[in-house]
KELO-677440 format. One record per residue (C-alpha): residue number from 1; x, y, z. Coordinates in steps of 0.001 Angstrom, whole numbers. Example, Ala and Ser with C-alpha at 12.3 -4.5 7.8 and 13.67 -1.06 7.14 Angstrom:
<nodes>
[1; [12300; -4500; 7800]];
[2; [13670; -1060; 7140]];
</nodes>
This chain:
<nodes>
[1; [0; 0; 0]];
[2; [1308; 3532; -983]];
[3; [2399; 5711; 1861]];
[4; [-264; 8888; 1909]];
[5; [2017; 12215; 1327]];
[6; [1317; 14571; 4775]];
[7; [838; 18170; 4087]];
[8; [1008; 20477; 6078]];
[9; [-1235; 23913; 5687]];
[10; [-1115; 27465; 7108]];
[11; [-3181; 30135; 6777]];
[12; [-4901; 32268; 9467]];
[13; [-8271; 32232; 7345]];
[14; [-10264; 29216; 8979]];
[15; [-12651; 28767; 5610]];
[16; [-9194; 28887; 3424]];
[17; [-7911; 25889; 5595]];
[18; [-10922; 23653; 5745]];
[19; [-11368; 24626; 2031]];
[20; [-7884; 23346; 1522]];
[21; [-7905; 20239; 3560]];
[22; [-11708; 19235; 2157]];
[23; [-9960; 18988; -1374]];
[24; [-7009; 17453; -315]];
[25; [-8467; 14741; 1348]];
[26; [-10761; 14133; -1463]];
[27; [-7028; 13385; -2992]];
[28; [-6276; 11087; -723]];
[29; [-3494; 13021; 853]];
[30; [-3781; 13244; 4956]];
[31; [-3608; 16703; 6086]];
[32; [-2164; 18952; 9321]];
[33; [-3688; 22330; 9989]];
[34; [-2207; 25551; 11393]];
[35; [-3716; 29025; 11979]];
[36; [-503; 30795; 12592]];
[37; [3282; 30164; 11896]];
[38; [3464; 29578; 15651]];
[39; [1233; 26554; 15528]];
[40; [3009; 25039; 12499]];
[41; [6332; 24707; 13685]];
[42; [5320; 22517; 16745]];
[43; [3699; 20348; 13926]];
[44; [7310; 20395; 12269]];
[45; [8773; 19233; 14946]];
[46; [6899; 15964; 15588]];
[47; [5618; 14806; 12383]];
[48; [6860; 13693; 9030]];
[49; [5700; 16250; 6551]];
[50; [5881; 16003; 2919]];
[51; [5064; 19692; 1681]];
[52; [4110; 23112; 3250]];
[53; [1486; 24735; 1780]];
[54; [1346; 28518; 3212]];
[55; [-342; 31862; 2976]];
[56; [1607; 34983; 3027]];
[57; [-146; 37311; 5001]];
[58; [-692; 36199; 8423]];
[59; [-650; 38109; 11923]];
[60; [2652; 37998; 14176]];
[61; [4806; 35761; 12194]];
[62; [4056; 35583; 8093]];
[63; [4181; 33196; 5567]];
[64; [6946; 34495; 4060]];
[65; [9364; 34022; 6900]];
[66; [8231; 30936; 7578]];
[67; [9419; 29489; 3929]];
[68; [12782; 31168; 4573]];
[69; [13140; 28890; 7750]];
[70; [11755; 25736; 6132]];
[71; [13826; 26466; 3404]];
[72; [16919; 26695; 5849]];
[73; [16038; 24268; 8134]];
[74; [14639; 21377; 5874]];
[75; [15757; 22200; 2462]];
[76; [14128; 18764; 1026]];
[77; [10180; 19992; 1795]];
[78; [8966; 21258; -984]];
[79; [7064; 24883; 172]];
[80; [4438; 25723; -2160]];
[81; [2957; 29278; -1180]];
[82; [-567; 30180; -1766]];
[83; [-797; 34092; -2458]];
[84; [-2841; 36979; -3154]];
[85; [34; 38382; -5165]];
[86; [-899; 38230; -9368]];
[87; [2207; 39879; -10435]];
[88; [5343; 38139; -11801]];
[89; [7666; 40329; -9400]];
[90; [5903; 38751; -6397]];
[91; [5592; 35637; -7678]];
[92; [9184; 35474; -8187]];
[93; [10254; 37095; -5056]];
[94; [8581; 34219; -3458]];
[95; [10348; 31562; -5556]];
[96; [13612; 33731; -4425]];
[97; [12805; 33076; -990]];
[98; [12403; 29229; -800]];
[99; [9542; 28451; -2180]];
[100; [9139; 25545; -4931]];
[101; [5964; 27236; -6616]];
[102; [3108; 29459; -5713]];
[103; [-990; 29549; -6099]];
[104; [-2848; 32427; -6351]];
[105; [-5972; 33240; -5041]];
[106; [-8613; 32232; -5933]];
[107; [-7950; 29330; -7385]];
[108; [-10166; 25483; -8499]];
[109; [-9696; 22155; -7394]];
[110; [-7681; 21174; -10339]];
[111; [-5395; 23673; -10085]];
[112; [-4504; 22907; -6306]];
[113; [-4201; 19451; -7762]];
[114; [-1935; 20316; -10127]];
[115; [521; 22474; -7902]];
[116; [326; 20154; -5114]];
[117; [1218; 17234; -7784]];
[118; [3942; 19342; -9045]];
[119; [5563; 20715; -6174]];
[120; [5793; 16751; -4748]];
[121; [7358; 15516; -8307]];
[122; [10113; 18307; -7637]];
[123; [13323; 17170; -7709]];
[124; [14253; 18474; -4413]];
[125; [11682; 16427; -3220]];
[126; [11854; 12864; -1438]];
[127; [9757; 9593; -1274]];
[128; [10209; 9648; 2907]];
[129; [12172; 12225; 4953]];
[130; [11887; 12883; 9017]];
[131; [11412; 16593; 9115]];
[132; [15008; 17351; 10892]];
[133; [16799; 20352; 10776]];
[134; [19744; 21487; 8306]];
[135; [20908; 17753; 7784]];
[136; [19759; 14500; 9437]];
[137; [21171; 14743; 13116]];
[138; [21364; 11807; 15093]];
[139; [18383; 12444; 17422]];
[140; [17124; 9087; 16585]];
[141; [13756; 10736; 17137]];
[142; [14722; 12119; 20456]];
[143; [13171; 15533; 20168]];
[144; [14874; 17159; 23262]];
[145; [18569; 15866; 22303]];
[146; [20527; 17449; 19228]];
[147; [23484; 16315; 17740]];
[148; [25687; 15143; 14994]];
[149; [28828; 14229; 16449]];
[150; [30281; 11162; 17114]];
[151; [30425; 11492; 20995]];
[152; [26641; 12200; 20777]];
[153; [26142; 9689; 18519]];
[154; [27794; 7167; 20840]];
[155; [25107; 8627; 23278]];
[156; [21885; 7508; 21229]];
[157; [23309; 4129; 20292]];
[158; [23141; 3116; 23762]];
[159; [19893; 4328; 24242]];
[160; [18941; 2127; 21191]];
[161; [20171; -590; 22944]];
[162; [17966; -260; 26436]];
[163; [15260; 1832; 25765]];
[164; [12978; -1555; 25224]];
[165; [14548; -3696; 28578]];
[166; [14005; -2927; 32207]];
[167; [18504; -3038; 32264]];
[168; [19665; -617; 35448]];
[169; [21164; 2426; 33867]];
[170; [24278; 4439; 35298]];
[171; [24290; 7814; 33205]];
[172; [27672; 9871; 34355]];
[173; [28830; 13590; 33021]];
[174; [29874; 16693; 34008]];
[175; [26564; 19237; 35388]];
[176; [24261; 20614; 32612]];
[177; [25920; 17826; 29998]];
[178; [21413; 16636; 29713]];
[179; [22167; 13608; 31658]];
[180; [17728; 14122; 33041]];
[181; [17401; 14278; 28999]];
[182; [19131; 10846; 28256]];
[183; [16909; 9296; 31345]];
[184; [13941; 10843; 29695]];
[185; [15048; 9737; 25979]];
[186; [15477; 5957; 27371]];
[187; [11783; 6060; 28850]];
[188; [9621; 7676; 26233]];
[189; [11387; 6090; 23194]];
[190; [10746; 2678; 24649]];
[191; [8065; 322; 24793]];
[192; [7680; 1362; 28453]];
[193; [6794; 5170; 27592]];
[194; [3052; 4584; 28485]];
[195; [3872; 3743; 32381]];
[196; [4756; 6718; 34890]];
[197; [8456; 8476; 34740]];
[198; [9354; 9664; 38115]];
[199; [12464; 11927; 38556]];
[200; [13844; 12630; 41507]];
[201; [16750; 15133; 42767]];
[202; [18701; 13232; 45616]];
[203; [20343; 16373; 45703]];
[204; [17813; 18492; 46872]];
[205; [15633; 16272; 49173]];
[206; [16735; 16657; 52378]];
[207; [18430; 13390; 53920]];
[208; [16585; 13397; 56938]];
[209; [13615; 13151; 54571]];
[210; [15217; 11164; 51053]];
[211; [14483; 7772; 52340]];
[212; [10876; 8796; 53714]];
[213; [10462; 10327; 50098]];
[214; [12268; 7083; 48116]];
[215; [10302; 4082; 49945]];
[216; [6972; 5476; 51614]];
[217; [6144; 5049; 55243]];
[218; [3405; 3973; 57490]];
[219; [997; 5839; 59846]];
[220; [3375; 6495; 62895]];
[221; [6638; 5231; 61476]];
[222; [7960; 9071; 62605]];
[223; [7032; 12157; 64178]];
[224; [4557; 13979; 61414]];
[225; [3564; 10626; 59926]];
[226; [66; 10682; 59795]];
[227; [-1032; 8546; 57000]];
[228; [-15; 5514; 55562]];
[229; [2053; 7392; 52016]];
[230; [3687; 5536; 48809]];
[231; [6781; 6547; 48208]];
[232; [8684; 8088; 44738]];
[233; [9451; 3920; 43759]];
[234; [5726; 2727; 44262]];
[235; [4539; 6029; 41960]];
[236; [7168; 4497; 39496]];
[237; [5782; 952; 39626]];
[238; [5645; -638; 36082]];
[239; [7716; 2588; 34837]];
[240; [10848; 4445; 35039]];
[241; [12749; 6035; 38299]];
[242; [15468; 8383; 37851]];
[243; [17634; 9203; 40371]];
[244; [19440; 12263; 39964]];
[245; [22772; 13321; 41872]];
[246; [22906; 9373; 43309]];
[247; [26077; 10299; 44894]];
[248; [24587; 12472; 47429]];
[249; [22289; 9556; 48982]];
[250; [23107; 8685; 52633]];
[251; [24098; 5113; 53223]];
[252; [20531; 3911; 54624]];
[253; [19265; 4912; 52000]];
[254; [21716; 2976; 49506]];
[255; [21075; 15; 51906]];
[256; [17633; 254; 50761]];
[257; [17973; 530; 46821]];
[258; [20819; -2192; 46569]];
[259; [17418; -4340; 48322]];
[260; [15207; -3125; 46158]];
[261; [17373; -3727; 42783]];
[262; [18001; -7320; 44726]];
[263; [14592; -8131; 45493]];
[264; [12420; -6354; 43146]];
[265; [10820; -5256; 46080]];
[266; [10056; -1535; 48201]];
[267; [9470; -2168; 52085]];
[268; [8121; 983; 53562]];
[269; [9337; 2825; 56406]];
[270; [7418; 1383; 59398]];
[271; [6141; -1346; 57474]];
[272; [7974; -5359; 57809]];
[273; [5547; -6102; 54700]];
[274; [8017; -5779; 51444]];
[275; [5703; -5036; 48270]];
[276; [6525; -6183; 44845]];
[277; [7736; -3438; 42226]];
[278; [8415; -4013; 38831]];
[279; [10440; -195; 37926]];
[280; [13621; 172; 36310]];
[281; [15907; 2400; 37822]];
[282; [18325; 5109; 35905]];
[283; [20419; 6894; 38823]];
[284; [22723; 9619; 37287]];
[285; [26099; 11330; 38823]];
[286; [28319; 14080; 38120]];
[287; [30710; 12524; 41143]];
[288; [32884; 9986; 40643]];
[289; [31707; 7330; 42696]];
[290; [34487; 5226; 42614]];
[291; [36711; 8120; 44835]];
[292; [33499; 7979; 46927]];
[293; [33612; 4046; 47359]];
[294; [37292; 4797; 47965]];
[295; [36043; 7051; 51006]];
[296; [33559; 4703; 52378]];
[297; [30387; 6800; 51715]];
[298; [29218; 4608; 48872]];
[299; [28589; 1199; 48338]];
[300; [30915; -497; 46285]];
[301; [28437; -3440; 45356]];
[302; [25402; -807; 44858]];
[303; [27669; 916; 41972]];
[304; [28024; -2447; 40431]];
[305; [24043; -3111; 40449]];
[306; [23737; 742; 39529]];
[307; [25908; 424; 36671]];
[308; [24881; -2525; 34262]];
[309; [24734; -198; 31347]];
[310; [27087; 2993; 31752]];
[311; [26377; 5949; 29365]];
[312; [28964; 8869; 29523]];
[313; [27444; 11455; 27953]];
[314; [30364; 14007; 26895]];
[315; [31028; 17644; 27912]];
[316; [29639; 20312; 25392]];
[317; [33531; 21087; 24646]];
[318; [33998; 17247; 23488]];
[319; [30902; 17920; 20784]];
[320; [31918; 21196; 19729]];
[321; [30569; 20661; 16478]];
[322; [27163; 19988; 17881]];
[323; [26949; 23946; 18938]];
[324; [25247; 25245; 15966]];
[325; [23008; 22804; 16316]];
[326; [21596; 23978; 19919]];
[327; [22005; 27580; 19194]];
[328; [19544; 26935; 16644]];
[329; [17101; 25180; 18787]];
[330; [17626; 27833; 21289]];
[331; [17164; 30693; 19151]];
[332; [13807; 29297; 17482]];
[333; [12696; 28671; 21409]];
[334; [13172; 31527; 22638]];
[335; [12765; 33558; 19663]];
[336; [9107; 32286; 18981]];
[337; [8735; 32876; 23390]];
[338; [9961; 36470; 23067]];
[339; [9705; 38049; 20094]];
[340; [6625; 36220; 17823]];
[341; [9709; 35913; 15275]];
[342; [12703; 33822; 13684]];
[343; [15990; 35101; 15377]];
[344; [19425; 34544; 13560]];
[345; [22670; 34881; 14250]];
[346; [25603; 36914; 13023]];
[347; [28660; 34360; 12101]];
[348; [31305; 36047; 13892]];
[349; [29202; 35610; 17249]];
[350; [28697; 32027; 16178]];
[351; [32252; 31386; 16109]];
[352; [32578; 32856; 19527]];
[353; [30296; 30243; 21003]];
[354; [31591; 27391; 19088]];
[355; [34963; 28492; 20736]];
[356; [34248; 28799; 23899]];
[357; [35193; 26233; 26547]];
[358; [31585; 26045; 28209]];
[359; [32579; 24935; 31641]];
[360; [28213; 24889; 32038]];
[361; [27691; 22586; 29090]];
[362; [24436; 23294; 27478]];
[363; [23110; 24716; 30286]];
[364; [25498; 27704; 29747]];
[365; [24718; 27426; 26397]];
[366; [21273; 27913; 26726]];
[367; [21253; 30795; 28982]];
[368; [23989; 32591; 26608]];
[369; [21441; 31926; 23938]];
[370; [17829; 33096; 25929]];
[371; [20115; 36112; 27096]];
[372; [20992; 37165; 23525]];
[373; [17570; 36447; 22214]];
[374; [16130; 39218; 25021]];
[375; [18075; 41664; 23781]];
[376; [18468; 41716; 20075]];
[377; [16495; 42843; 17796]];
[378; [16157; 39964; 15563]];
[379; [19831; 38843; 14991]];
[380; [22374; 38037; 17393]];
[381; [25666; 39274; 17462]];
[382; [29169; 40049; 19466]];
[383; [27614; 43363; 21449]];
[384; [24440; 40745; 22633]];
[385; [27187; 38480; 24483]];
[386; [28579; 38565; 27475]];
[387; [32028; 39836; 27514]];
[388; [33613; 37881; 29946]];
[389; [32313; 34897; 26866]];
[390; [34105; 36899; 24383]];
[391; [37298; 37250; 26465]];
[392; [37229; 33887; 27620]];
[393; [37993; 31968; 24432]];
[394; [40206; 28686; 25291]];
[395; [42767; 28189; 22158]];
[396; [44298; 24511; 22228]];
[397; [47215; 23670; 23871]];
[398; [47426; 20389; 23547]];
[399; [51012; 19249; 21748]];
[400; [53063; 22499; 23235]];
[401; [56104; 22300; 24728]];
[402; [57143; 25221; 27594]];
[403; [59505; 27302; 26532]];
[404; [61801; 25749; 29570]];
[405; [61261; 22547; 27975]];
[406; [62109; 23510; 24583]];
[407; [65629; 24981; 26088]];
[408; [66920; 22190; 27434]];
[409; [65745; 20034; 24679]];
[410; [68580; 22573; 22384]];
[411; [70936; 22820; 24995]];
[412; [71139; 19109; 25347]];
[413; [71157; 19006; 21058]];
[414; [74023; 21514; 21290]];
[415; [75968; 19203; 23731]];
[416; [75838; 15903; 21613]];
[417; [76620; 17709; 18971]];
[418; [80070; 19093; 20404]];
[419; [80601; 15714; 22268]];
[420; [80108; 17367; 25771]];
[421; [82599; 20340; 24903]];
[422; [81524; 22931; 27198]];
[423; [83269; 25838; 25514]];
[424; [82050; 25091; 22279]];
[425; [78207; 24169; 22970]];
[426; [78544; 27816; 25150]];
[427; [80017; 29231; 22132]];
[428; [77068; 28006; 19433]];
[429; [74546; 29127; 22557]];
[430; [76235; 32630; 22611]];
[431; [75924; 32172; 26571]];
[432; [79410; 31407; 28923]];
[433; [80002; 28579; 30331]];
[434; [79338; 30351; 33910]];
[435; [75731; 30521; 32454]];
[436; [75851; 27415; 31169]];
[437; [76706; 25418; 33979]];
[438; [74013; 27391; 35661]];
[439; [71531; 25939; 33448]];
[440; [72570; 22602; 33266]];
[441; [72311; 22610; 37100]];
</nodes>
């Protein structure tokens, strides 16, 4: 059976659109609607789409600017531009801007027929695409993770590989690398992403109250306990748990997950009755638990249950090529958040961000990025970053010798080459051999 083309179709006139999508249906192709530019790029971020049919003239953001971006961001989608606009100048300043061909208004059934036909038989066209920006980036349909490096990529072939099992997950990486985003990636891309995802920051639960907040306790099992409560692992049952900043539990309360990962089972506090969970846990660290084990305040055989699979997902300065990437998502964020518009960015401020060190990861990144989008005026450049960004630029070093190095590395040259004669090696050096000794000291 042939696959049914989706089209996408924007216009802010309601009878245009359900004009449009009665006669496009009657052509068998399946249909997405959008009243404003807005509206249609969530659609282009979650669905395949096989052309864009727009209007021009639409409130806020207009049709025009929208073809420039799908023509940036997904140069295979045909863009075929319904218009108002007779004349040949128009018509060809649309064609200038993206567009594969143009309707004007008003126009039959057979002609939409026709253009529609036409602009899908274009040759920059495809059968099948996934609507992903600039190139095909290895987000394996991952919608909150961007990338096309190879350290990311090593990232989403892991995923690939648990996503579908209930397999204990370690994720480690530096703070603001997405490790919560990997957790989330492995859950909802599975065949578990129907059941609950519970995150949880051991980090910021207070450990007087983490293990209360983990495992659930009974009516009277402390002061303030006046109910019988389930706990963050029973809300997870049949789902996903992700511990965040594992490192930071206390030791009763590692006692308690190695049991659980043991026994498939949560006792609660107060309670000798153990309960049967089916979860699967994903704990995540930016510690290095083995100094920690090392130091006696983690269990050595919980970080071996912990860490079945082990994903490592790399600094932002390991995937530097990645950057333009995220600025992009960032800028088309917070550009549609804050200014109703498109926001671009000027290359020479690009170059400053894919230079920088980003000791914050993506984090940083991103809240460089919202900063910048606040206070341009529609493209970013060097005067919308902060200066101590611009200033901070880390060059490689990798390879170099110090200069002290470098000396002796001549001086001792010098000497083989006069067979340890001290006068002469001083002599080539055009030092004495006071200062020579001096050195060789």
């Amino acid at each position: 059976m042939l696959k049914k083309e989706n089209i996408l179709l924007v216009d802010d006139d309601i009878d245009i659109l359900e004009l449009l999508q009665r006669h496009l249906k009657s052509m068998d192709y399946h249909t997405y609607k959008a009243v404003s530019v807005k509206e249609a790029l969530y659609i282009l971020k979650d669905t395949e789409i096989d052309l864009l049919v727009t209007d021009i003239n639409m409130p806020e953001i207009d049709g025009l600017e929208l073809v420039k971006y799908v023509a940036e961001h997904y140069p295979n989608m045909p863009k075929l531009v319904v218009t108002g606009f007779p004349s040949v100048e128009d018509a060809s300043s649309v064609i200038k801007h993206g567009a594969t061909d143009y309707l004007t208004k008003p126009f039959t059934k057979m002609e939409l027929d026709g253009a529609v036909k036409k602009a899908l038989a274009s040759k920059e066209a495809k059968d099948t695409f996934k609507t992903s920006p600039v190139k095909p980036m290895a987000t394996n349909g991952y919608a909150d993770m961007i990338g096309n490096s190879e350290a990311f990529q090593k990232v989403t072939e892991i995923i690939d590989r648990v996503r579908d099992n209930r397999a204990t997950v370690l994720v480690r990486g530096e703070s603001g690398t997405g490790k919560e985003l990997v957790a989330r990636a492995i859950h909802y891309s599975g065949k578990f992403a129907r059941a609950p995802f519970i995150a949880v920051n051991c980090g910021a639960i207070p450990e007087n109250l983490l293990e209360a907040e983990l495992f659930g306790y009974t009516k009277g099992a402390f002061t303030g306990a006046n109910e019988n409560r389930n706990g963050f692992f029973q809300a997870a049952h049949k789902g996903t748990i992700f511990l965040d900043e594992i490192g930071n539990a206390t030791l009763p309360v590692q006692n308690r997950l190695l049991r659980v990962l043991q026994e498939k089972e949560v006792t609660k506090i107060g309670s000798q009755k153990p309960e049967k969970l089916d979860v699967r846990v994903i704990a995540a660290t930016n510690s290095d638990l083995e100094e920690l084990i090392q130091k006696k305040t983690f269990r050595e055989d919980l970080y071996y249950r912990l860490s079945v699979v082990t994903v490592d997902v790399p600094p932002l300065r390991e995937r530097s090529s990645d950057i333009p990437l995220l600025v992009d998502k960032f800028m088309q964020k917070y550009g549609i958040e804050y200014k109703d518009r498109f926001v671009r960015i000027a290359d020479d401020a690009l170059d400053v961000l894919e230079r920088y060190s980003w000791p914050g990861n993506i984090r940083e990144l991103e809240n460089v990025v919202q900063r910048a989008v606040i206070m341009c005026d529609g493209k970013i450049t060097l005067e919308h970053l902060p200066d101590e960004l611009k200033y901070k630029i880390d060059f490689p070093t990798k390879g170099f010798k110090t200069l002290q190095e470098k000396e002796k590395e001549y001086i001792e040259e010098v000497l083989h080459s006069t067979q340890g004669n001290k006068t002469k090696a001083a002599e080539i050096l055009g030092i004495n051999r006071k200062t020579l000794r001096e050195k060789l000291k």
